[in-house]
C-alpha positions in Angstrom: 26.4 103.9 33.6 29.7 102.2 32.4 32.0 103.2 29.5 32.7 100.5 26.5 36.2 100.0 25.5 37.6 102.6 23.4 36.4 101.7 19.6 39.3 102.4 18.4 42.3 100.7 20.6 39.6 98.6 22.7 41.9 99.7 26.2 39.0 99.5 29.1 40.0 101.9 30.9 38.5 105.5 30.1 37.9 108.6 32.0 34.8 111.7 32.0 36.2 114.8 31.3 34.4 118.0 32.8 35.1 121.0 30.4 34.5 125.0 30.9 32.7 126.4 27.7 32.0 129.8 26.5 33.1 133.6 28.0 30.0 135.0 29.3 27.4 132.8 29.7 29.8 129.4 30.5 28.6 125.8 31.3 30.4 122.9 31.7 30.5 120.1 29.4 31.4 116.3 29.3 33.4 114.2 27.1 34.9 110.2 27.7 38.4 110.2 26.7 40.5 107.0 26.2 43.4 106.6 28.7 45.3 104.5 26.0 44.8 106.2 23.0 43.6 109.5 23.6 40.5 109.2 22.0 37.6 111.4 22.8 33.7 110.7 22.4 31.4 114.0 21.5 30.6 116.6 24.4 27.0 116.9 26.0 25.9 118.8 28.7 25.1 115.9 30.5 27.8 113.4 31.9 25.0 110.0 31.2 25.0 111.8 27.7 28.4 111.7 27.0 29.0 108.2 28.3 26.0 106.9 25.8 27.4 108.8 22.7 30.8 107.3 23.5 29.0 103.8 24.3 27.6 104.3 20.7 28.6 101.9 18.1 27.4 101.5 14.4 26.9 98.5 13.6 26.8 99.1 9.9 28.7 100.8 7.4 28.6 102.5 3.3 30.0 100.8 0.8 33.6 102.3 -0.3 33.6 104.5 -2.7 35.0 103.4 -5.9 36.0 105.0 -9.1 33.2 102.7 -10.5 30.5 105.3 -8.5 32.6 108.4 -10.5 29.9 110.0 -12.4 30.4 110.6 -16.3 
């Protein structure tokens, strides 16, 4: 599976980290960072899960809050 661009500076290029997690009972764990930007996507313990969080893109957003939506 292949990375998107990075959301932020939209560089290509982007990288799988493998992390060590925890003291006793460790696991790895895998994040997509940005080579540009530094950027990094959420961990999962799977590498195909990591690279579809980071390939993850909303494609809608709330309305701003204004001092309109204050309550009284």
């Amino acid at each position: 599976m292949d990375t998107k661009p990075c959301p932020f500076c939209a560089y290509a290029k982007n990288r799988i980290e493998k992390v060590v997690v925890g003291r006793t009972t460790m696991h790895y764990e895998f994040y997509v960072t940005c080579e540009n930007c530094g950027a990094t996507g959420p961990c999962d313990l799977e590498r195909s899960g990591a690279i579809e969080m980071w390939n993850l893109r909303r494609t809608e957003f709330p309305k701003p809050y204004t001092t309109d939506d204050k309550p009284d």
